[in-house]
ZADO-1210 file (C-alpha; in nm, 4 decimals, padded with zeros to 6 digits):
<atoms>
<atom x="-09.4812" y="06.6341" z="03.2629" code="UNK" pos="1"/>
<atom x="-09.7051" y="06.7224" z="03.5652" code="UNK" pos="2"/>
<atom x="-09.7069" y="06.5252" z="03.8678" code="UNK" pos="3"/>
<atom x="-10.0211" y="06.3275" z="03.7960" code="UNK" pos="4"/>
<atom x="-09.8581" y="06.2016" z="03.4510" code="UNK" pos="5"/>
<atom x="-09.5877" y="06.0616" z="03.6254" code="UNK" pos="6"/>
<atom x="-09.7458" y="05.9201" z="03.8967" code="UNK" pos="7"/>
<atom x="-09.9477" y="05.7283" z="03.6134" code="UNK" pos="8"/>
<atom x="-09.6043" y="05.6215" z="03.4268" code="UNK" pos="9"/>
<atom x="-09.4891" y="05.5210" z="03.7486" code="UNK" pos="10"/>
<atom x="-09.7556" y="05.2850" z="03.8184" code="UNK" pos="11"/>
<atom x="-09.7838" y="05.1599" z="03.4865" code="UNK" pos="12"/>
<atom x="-09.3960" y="05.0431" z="03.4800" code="UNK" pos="13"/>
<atom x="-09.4766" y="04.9299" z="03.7980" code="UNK" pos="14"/>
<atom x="-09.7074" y="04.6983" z="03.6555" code="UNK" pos="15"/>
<atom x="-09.5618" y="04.5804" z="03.3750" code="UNK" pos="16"/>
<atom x="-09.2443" y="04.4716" z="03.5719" code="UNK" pos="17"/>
<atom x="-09.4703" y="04.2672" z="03.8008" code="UNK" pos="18"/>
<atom x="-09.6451" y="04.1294" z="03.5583" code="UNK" pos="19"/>
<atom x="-09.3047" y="04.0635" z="03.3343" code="UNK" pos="20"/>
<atom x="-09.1371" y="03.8873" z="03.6780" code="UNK" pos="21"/>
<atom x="-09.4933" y="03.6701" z="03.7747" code="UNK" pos="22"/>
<atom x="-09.5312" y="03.5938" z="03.4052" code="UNK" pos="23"/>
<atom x="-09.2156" y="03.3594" z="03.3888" code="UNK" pos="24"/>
<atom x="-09.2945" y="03.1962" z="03.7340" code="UNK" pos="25"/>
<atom x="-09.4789" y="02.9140" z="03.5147" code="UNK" pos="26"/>
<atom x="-09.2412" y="02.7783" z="03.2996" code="UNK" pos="27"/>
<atom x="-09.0090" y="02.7976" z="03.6111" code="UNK" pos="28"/>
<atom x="-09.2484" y="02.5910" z="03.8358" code="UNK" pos="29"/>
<atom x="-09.2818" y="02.3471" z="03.5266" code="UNK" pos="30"/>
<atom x="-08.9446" y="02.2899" z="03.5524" code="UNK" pos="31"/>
<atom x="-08.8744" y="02.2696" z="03.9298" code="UNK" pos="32"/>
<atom x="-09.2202" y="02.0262" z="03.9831" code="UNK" pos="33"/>
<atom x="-09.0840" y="01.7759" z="03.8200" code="UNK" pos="34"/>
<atom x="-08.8015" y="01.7283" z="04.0723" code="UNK" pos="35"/>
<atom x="-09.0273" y="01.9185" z="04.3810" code="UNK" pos="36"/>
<atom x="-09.3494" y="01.7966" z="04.5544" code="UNK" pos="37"/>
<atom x="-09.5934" y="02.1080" z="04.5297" code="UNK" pos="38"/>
<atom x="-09.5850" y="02.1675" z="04.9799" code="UNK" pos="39"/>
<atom x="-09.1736" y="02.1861" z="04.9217" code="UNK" pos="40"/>
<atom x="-09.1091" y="02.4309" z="04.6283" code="UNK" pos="41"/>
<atom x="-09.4053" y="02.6453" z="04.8076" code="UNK" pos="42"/>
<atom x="-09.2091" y="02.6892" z="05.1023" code="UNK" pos="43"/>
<atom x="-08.8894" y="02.7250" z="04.9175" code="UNK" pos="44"/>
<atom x="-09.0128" y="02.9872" z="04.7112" code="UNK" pos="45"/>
<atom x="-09.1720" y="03.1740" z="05.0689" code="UNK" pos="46"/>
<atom x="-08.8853" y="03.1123" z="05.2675" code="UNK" pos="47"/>
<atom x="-08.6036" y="03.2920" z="05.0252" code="UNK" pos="48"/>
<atom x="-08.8273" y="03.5890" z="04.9457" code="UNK" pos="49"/>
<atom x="-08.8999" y="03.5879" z="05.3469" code="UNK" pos="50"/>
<atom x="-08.5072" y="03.5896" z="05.4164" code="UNK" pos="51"/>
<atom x="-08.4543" y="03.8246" z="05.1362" code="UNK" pos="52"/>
<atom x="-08.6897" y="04.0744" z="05.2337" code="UNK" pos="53"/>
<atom x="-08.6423" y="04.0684" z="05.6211" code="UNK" pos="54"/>
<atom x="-08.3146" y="04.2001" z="05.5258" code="UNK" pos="55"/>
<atom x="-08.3838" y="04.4424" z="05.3056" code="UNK" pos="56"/>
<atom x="-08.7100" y="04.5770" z="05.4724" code="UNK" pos="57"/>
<atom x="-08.5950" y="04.5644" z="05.8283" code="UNK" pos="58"/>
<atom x="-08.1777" y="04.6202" z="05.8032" code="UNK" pos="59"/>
<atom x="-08.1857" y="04.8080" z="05.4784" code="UNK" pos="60"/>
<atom x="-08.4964" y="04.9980" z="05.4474" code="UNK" pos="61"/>
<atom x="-08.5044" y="05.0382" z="05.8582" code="UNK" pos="62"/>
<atom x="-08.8926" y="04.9772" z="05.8549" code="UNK" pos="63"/>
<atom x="-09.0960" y="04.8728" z="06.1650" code="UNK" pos="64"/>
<atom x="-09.1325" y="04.4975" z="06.1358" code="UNK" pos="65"/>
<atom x="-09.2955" y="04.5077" z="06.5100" code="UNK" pos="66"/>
<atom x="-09.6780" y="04.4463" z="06.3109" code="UNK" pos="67"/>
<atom x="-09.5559" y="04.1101" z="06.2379" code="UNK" pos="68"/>
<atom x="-09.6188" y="04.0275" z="06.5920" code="UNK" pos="69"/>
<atom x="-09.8488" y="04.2359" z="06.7020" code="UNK" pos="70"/>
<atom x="-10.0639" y="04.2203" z="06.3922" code="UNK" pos="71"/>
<atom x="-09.9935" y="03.8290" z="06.3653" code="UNK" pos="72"/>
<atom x="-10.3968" y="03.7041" z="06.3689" code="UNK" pos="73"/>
<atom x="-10.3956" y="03.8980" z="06.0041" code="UNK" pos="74"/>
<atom x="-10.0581" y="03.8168" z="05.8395" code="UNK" pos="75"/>
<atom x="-10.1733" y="03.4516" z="05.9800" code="UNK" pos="76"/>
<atom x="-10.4498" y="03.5239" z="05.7575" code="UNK" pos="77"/>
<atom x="-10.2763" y="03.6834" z="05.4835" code="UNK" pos="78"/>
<atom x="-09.9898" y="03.3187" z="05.5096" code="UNK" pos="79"/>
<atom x="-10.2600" y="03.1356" z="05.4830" code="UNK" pos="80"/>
<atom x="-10.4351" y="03.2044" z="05.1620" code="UNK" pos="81"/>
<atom x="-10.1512" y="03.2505" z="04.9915" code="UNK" pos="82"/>
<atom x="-09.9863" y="02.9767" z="05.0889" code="UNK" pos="83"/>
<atom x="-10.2881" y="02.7944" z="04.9334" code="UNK" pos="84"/>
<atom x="-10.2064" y="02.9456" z="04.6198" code="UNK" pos="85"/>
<atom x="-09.8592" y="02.8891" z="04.6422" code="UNK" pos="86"/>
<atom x="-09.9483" y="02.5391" z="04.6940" code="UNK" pos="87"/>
<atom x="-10.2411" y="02.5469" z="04.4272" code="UNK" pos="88"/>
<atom x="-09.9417" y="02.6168" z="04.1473" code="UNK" pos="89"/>
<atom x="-09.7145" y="02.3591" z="04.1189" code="UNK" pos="90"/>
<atom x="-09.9805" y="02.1066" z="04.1842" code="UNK" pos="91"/>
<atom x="-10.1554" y="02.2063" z="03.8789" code="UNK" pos="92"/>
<atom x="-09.8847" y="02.2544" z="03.6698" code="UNK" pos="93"/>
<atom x="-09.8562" y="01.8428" z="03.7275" code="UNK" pos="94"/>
<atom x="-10.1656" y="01.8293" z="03.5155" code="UNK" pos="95"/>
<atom x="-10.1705" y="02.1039" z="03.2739" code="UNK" pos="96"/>
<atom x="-09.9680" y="02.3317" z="03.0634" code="UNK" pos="97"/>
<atom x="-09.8100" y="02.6360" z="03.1586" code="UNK" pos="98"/>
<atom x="-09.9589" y="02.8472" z="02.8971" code="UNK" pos="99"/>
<atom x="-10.2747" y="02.7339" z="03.0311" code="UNK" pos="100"/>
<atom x="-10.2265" y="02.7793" z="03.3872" code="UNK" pos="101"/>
<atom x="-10.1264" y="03.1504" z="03.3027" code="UNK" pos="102"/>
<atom x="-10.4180" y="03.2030" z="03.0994" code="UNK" pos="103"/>
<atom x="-10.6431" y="03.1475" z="03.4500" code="UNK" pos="104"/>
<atom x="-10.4501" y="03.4690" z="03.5982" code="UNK" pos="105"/>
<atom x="-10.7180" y="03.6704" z="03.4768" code="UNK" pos="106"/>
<atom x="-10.9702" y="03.5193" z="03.7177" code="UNK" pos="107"/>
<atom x="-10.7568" y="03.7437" z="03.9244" code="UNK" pos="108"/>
<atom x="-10.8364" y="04.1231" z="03.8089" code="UNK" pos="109"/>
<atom x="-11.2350" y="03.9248" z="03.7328" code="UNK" pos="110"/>
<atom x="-11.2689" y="03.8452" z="04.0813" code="UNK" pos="111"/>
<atom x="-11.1055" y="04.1299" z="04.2410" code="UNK" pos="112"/>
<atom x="-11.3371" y="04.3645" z="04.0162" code="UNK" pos="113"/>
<atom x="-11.6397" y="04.2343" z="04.0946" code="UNK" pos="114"/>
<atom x="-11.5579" y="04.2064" z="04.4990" code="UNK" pos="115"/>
<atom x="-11.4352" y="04.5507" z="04.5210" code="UNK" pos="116"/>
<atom x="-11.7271" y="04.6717" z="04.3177" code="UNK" pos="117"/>
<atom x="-12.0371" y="04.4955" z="04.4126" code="UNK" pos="118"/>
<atom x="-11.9789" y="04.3978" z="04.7193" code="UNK" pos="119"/>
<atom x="-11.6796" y="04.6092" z="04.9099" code="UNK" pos="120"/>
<atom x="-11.8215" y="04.9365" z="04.7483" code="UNK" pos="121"/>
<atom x="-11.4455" y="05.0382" z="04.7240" code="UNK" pos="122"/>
<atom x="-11.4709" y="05.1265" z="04.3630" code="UNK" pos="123"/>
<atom x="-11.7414" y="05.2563" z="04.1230" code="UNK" pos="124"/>
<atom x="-11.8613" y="04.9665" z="03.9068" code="UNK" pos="125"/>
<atom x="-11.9735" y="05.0282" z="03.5579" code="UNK" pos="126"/>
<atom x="-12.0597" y="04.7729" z="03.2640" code="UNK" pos="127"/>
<atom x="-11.7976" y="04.9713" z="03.0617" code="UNK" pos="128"/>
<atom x="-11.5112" y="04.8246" z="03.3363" code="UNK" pos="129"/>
<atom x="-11.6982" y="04.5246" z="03.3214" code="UNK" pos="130"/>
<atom x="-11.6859" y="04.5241" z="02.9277" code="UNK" pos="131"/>
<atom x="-11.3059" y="04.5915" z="02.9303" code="UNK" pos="132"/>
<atom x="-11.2377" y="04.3213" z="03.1413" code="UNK" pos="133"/>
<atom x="-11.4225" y="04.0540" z="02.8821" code="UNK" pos="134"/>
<atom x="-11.2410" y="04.2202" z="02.6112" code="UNK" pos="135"/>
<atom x="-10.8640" y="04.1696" z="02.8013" code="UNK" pos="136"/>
<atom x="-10.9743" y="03.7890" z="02.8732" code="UNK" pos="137"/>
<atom x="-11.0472" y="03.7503" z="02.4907" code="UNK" pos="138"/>
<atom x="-10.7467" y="03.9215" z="02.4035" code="UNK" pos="139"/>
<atom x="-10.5645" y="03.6770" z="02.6367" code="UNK" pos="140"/>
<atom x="-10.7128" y="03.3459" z="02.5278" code="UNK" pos="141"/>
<atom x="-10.6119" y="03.4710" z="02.1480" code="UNK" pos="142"/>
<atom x="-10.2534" y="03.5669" z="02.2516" code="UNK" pos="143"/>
<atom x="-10.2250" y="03.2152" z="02.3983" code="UNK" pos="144"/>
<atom x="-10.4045" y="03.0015" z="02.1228" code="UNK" pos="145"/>
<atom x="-10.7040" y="02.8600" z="02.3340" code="UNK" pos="146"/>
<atom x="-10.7456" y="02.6235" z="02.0453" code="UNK" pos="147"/>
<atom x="-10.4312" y="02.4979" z="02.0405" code="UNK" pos="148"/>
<atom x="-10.5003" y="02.3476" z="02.4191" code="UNK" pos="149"/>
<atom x="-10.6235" y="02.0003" z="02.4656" code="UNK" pos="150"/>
<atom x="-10.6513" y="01.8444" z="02.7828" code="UNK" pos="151"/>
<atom x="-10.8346" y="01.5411" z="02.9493" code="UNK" pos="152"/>
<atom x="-10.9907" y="01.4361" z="03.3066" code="UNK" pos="153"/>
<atom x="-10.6400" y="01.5249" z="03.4555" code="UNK" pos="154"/>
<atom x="-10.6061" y="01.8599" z="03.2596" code="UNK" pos="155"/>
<atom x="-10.9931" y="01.9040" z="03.3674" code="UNK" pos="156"/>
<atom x="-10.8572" y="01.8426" z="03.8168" code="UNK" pos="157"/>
<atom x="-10.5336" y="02.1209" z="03.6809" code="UNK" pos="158"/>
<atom x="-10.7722" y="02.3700" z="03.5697" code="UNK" pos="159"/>
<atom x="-11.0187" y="02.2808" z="03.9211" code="UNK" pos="160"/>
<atom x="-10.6783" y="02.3421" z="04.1267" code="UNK" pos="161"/>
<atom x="-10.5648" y="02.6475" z="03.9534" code="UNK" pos="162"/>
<atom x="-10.8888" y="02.8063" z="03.9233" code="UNK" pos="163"/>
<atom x="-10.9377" y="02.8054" z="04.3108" code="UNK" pos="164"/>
<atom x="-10.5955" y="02.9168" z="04.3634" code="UNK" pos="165"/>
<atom x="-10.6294" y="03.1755" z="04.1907" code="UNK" pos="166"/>
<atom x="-11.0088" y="03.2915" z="04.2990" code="UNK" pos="167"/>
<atom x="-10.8034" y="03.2546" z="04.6978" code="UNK" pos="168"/>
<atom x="-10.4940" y="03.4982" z="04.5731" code="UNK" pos="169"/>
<atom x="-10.7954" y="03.7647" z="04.4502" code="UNK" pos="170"/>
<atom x="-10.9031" y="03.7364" z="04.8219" code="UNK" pos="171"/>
<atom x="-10.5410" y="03.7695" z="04.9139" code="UNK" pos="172"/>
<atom x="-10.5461" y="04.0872" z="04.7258" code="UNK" pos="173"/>
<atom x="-10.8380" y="04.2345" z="04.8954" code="UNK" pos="174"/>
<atom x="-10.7586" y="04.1936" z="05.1970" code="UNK" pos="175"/>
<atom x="-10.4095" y="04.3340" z="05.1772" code="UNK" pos="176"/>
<atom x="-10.6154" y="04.6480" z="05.0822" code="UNK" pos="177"/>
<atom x="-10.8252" y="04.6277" z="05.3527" code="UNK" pos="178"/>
<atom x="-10.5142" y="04.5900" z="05.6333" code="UNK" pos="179"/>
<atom x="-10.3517" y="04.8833" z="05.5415" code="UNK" pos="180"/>
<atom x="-09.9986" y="04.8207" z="05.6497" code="UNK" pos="181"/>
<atom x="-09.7155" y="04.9317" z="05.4807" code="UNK" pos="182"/>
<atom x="-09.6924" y="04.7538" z="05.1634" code="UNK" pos="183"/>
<atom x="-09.3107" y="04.6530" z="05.2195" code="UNK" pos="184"/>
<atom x="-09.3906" y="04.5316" z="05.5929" code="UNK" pos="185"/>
<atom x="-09.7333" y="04.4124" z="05.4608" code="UNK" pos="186"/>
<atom x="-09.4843" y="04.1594" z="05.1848" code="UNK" pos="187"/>
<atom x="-09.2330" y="04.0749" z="05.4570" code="UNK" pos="188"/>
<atom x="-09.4905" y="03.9885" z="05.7325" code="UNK" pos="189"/>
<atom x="-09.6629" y="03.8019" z="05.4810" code="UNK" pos="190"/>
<atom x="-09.3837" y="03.5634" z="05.3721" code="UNK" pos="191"/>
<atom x="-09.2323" y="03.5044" z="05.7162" code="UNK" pos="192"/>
<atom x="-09.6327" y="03.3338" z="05.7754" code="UNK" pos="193"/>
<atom x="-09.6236" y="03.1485" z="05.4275" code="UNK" pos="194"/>
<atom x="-09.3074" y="03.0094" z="05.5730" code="UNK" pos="195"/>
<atom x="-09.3675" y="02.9044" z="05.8515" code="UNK" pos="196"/>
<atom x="-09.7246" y="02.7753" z="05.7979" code="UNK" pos="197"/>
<atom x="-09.5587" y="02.5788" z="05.4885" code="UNK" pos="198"/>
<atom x="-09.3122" y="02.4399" z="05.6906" code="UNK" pos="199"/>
<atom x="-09.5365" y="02.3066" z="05.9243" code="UNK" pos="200"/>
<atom x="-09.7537" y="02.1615" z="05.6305" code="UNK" pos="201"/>
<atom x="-09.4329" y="02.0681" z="05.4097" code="UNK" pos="202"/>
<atom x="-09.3080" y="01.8305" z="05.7195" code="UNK" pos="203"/>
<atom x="-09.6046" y="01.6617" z="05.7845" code="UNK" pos="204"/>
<atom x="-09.7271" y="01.6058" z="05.3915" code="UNK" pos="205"/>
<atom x="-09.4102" y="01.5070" z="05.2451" code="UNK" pos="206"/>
<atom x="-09.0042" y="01.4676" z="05.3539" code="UNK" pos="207"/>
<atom x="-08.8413" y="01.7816" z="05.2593" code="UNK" pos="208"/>
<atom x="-08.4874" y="01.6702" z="05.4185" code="UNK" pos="209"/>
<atom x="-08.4939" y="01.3977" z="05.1731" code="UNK" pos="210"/>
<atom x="-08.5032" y="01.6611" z="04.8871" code="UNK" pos="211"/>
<atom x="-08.2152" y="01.6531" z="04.6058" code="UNK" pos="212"/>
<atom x="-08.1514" y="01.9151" z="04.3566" code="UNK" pos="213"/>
<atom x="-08.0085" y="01.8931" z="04.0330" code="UNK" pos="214"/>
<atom x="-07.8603" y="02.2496" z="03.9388" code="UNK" pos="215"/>
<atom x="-08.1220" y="02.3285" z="03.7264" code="UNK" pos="216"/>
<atom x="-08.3713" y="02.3033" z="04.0193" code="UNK" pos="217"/>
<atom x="-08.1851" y="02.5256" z="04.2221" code="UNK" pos="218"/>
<atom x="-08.1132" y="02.7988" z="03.9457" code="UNK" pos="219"/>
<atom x="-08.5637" y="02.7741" z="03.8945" code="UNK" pos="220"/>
<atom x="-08.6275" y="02.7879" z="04.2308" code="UNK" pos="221"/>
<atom x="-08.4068" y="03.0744" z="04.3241" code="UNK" pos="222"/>
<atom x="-08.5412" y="03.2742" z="04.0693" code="UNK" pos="223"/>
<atom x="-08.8803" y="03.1884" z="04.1939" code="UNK" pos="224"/>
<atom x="-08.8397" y="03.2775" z="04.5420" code="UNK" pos="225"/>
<atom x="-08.5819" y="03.5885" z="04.4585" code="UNK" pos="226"/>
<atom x="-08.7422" y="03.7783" z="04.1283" code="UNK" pos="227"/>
<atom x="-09.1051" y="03.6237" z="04.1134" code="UNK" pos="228"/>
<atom x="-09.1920" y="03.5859" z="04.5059" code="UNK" pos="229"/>
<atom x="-08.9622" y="03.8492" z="04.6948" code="UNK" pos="230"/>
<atom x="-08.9122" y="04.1480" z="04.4517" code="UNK" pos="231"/>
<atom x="-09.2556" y="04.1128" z="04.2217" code="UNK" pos="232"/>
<atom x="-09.4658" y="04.1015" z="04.5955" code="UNK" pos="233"/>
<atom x="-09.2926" y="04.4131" z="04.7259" code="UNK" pos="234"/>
<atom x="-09.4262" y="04.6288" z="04.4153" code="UNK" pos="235"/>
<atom x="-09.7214" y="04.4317" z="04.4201" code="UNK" pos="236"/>
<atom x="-09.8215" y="04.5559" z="04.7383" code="UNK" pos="237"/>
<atom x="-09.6867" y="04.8686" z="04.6956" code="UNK" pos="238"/>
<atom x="-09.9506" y="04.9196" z="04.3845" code="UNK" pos="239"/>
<atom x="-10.2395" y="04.8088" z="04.5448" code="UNK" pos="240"/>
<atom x="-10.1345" y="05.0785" z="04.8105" code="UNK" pos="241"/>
<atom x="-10.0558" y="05.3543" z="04.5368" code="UNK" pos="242"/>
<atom x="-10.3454" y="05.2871" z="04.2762" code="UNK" pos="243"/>
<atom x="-10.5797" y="05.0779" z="04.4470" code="UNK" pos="244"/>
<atom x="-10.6517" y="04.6777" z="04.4327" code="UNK" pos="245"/>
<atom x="-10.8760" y="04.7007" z="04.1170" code="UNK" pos="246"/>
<atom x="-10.5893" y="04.8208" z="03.9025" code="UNK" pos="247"/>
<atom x="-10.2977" y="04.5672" z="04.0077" code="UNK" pos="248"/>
<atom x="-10.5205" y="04.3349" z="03.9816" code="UNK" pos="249"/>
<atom x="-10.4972" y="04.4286" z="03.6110" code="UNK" pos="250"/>
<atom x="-10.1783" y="04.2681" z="03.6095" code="UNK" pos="251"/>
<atom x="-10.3606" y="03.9543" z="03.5576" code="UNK" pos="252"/>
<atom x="-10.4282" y="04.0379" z="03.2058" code="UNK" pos="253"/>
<atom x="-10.0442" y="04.0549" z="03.1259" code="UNK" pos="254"/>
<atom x="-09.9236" y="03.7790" z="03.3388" code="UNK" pos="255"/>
<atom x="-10.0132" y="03.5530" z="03.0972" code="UNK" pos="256"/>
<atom x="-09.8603" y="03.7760" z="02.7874" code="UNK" pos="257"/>
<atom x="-09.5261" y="03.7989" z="02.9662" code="UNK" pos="258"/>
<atom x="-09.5086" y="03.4118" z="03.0424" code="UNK" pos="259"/>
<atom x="-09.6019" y="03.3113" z="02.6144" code="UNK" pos="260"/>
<atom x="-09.3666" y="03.6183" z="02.5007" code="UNK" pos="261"/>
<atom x="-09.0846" y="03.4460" z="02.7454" code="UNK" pos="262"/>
<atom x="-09.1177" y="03.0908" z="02.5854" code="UNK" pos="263"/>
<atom x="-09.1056" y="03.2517" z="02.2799" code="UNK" pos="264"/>
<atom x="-08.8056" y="03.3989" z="02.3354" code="UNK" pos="265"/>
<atom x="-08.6760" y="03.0688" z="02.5285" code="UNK" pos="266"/>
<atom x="-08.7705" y="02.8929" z="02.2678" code="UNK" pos="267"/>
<atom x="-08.7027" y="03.0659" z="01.9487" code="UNK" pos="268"/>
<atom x="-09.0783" y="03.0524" z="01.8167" code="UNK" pos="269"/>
<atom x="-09.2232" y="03.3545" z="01.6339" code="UNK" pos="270"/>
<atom x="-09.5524" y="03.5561" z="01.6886" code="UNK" pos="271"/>
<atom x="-09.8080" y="03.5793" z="01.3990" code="UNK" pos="272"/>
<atom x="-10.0488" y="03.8656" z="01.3846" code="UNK" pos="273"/>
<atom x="-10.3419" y="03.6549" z="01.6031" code="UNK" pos="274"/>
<atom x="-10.0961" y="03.7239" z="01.8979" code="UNK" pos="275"/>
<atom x="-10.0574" y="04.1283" z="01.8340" code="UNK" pos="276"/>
<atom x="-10.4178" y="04.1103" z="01.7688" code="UNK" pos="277"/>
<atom x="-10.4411" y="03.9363" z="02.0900" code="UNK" pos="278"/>
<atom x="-10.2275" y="04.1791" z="02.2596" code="UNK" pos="279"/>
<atom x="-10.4180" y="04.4510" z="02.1224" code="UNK" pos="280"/>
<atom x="-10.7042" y="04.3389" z="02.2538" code="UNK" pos="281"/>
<atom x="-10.5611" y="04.2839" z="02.6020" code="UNK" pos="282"/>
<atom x="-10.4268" y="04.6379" z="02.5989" code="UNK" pos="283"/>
<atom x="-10.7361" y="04.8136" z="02.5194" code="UNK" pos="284"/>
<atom x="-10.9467" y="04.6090" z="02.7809" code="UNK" pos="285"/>
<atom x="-10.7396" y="04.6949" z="03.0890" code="UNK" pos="286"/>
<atom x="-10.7095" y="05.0508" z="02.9646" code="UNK" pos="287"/>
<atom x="-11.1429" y="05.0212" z="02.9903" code="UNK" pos="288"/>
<atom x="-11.1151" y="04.8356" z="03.3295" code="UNK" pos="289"/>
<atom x="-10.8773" y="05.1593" z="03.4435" code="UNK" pos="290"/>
<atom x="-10.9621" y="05.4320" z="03.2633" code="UNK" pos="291"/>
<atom x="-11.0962" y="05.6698" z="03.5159" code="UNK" pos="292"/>
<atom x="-11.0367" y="05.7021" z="03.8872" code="UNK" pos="293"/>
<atom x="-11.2798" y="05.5260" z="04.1015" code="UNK" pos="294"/>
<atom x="-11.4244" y="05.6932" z="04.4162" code="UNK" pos="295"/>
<atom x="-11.2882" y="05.5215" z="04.7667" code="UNK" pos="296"/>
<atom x="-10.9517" y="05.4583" z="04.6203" code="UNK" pos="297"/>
<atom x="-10.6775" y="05.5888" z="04.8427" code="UNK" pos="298"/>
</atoms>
């Protein structure tokens, strides 16, 4: 296998294990919500993947953290909006199912697309990427059972919430791209901000000291911050740095597969031939969406 073919199976693994790790950060939150205000499991999720990766970055890997200071007016930026989304989770998943809520990650790879395209000029745009991304958002809405979904004036605010948040983390995305730091500095600066902006935030919305956990809550919440926040970011940002934003935004498209395939399991449901038709679907739209390299991408 030449270089180029496993530079692609690299990247594709790559994606699939983020996508596998984000995927089952919505039955998690489900489950740690109910005993969390949204402000508090956002910064407890940001501050364990910040701890976690400020060792592992700076005393394992021995990278230059000095960016996070002198850089601080962008990873300020960067805590910010995704803080927002970090936010913009739990506090939906109050109103609506998780199923849904993943279902709205492919605003992500949508939105990233069309800003990258048509406005950024990083990437060629063409109706057939365009095409392929309508075909992976069918695919997803089959996989899930759209029809299955019912949901009133409350489920109507969850989808409001989780749409924005998720429109803000495809800005996120962008302009991680457009900083060009290194992706594992880029992850750590990012979630030392989300921290501390959150705890700021998390003091002055709600009482966080007052906060009891059940061992349940702890077991969701570490697997949040640990798997889902610190480890899934890292490769995240290492992607967009390897292949370009447009095509880890594509994890979008499976986010939602991993997270239905996980309850499945979790729950001991089977999966009838709408959801490999689903699937199907999915696959061959994100294979349109990336099919050929794009000029501008590094």
């Amino acid at each position: 296998m030449n270089i180029q073919g496993r530079s692609t199976l690299k990247n594709m693994a790559l994606l699939m294990f983020i996508s596998a790790m984000m995927g089952g950060v919505f039955p998690l939150i489900k489950i740690a919500s109910q005993d969390i205000t949204p402000v508090t499991l956002a910064l407890l999720r940001a501050l364990m993947a910040a701890v976690i990766l400020l060792f592992i970055v700076g005393v394992g890997m021995k990278r230059d953290l000095t960016p996070l200071i002198s850089q601080w007016r962008a990873f300020a930026i960067l805590g910010i909006l995704l803080g927002v989304f970090f936010i913009s989770m739990p506090e939906a998943e109050m109103r609506i199912l998780p199923n849904l809520a993943s279902l709205l990650t492919c605003l992500i790879p949508i939105s990233t697309f069309l800003i990258a395209t048509l406005i950024l000029r990083w990437e060629r745009f063409a109706f057939s990427r365009l095409l392929g991304g309508i075909i992976a958002l069918g695919g997803v809405a089959m996989f899930i059972g759209l029809q299955k979904i019912q949901f009133g004036r409350s489920g109507l605010i969850g989808l409001g919430i989780m749409s924005g948040g998720f429109l803000i983390y495809a800005v996120y995305l962008i302009y991680v791209r457009a900083c060009e730091f290194d992706p594992f500095v880029a992850t750590t600066g990012t979630m030392v901000y989300v921290a501390l902006i959150l705890a700021v935030a998390a003091f002055i919305l709600e009482q966080p000291l007052e906060l009891r956990l059940n061992e349940e809550d702890v077991l969701s919440t570490l697997m949040i911050g640990v798997a889902a926040t610190g480890a899934a970011y890292a490769m995240l940002n290492y992607l967009i740095d390897s292949a370009g934003v447009v095509y880890a935004a594509t994890m979008g498209y499976f986010i939602p597969v991993c997270a239905i395939v996980a309850s499945y399991f979790l729950e001991g449901d089977t999966i009838g031939w709408l959801q490999v038709v689903g699937l199907c679907m999915t696959l061959f739209g994100a294979w349109l969406v990336n099919r050929s390299p794009a000029p501008g991408v590094d």
